[in-house]
C-alpha positions as CSV (number, residue, x, y, z in Angstrom):
1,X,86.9,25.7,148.2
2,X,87.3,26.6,144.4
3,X,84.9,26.3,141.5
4,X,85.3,24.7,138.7
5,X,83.3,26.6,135.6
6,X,81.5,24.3,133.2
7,X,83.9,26.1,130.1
8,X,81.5,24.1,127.4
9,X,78.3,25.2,128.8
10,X,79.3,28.5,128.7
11,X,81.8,28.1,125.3
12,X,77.9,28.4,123.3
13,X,76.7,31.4,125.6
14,X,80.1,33.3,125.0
15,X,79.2,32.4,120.9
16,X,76.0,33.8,120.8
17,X,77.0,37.4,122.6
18,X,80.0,37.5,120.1
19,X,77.1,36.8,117.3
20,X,74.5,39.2,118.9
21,X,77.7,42.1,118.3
22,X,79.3,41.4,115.6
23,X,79.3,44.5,113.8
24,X,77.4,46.4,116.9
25,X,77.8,48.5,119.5
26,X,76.1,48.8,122.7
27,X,74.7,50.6,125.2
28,X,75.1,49.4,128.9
29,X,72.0,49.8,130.6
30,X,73.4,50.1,134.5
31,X,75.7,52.9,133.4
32,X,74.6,56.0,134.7
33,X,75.4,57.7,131.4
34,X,73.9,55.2,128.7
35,X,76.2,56.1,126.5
36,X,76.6,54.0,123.2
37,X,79.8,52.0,123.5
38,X,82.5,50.6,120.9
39,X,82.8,46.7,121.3
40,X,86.3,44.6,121.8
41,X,86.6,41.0,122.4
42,X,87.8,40.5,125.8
43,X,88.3,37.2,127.8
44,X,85.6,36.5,129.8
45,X,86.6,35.0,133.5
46,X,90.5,34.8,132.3
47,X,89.9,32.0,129.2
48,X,91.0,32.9,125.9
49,X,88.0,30.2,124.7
50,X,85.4,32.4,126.3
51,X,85.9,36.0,124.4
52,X,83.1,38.4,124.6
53,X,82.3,41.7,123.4
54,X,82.3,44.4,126.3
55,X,83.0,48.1,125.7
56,X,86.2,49.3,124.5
57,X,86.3,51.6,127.3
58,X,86.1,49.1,130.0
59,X,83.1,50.1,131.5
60,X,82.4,48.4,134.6
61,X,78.7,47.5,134.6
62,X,79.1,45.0,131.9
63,X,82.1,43.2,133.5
64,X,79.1,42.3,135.9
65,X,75.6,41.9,134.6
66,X,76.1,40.8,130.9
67,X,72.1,41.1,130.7
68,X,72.8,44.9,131.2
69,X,74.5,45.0,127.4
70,X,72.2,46.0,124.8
71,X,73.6,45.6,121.0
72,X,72.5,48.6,118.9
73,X,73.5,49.8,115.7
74,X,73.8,53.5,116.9
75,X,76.5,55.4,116.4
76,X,79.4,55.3,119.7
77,X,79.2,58.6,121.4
78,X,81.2,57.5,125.0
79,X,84.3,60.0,124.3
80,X,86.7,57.2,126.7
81,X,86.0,54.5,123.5
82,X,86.1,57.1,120.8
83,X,89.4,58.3,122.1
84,X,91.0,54.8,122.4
85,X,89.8,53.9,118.7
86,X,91.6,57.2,117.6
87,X,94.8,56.4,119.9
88,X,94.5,53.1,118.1
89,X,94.1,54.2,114.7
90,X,97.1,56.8,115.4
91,X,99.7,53.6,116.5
92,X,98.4,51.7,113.3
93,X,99.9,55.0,111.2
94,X,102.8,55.7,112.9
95,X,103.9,51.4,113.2
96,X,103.4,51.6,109.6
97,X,105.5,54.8,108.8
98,X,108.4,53.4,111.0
99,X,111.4,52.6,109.3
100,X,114.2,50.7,109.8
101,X,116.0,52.3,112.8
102,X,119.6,50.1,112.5
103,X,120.6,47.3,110.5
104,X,121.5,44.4,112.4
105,X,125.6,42.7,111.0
């Protein structure tokens, strides 16, 4: 048998974590590390309508037990997120310096 998730109940939870880290990071409390994590906007349980902030790295403790996030305003030290932001930042650059490679008749 299949559940069906109440979407707009949880449509005003989803709002308030994507509040609670706009502009934050966070620190997962589960990990074993507690590192200080970058933030993304993922969908949460598959729906486009329910985006969350989890870490960048994909971290699986928060996938899990969204209690375990703590929003901070400490700098990101997990070298996974810090390395994907760079990767990021690097694509941005070189998408931007691509020119024309043919010209279509």
């Amino acid at each position: 048998m299949s559940t069906v998730w109440p979407v707009a109940a949880l449509e005003g939870f989803a709002a308030e974590l994507r509040r609670l880290g706009d502009g934050r990071n966070a620190r997962v409390r589960a990990a074993a590390a507690h590192h200080v994590h970058q933030l993304r906007l993922i969908p949460w349980m598959g729906r486009a309508e329910l985006e969350i902030p989890l870490p960048q790295c994909g971290t699986s403790a928060s996938f899990y037990d969204l209690s375990a996030i703590e929003f901070t305003t400490e700098p990101v030290d997990c070298d996974l997120c810090l390395a994907q932001a760079e990767l990021g930042d690097l694509l941005l650059e070189a998408g931007a310096a691509q020119g024309v490679l043919f010209e279509l008749p």
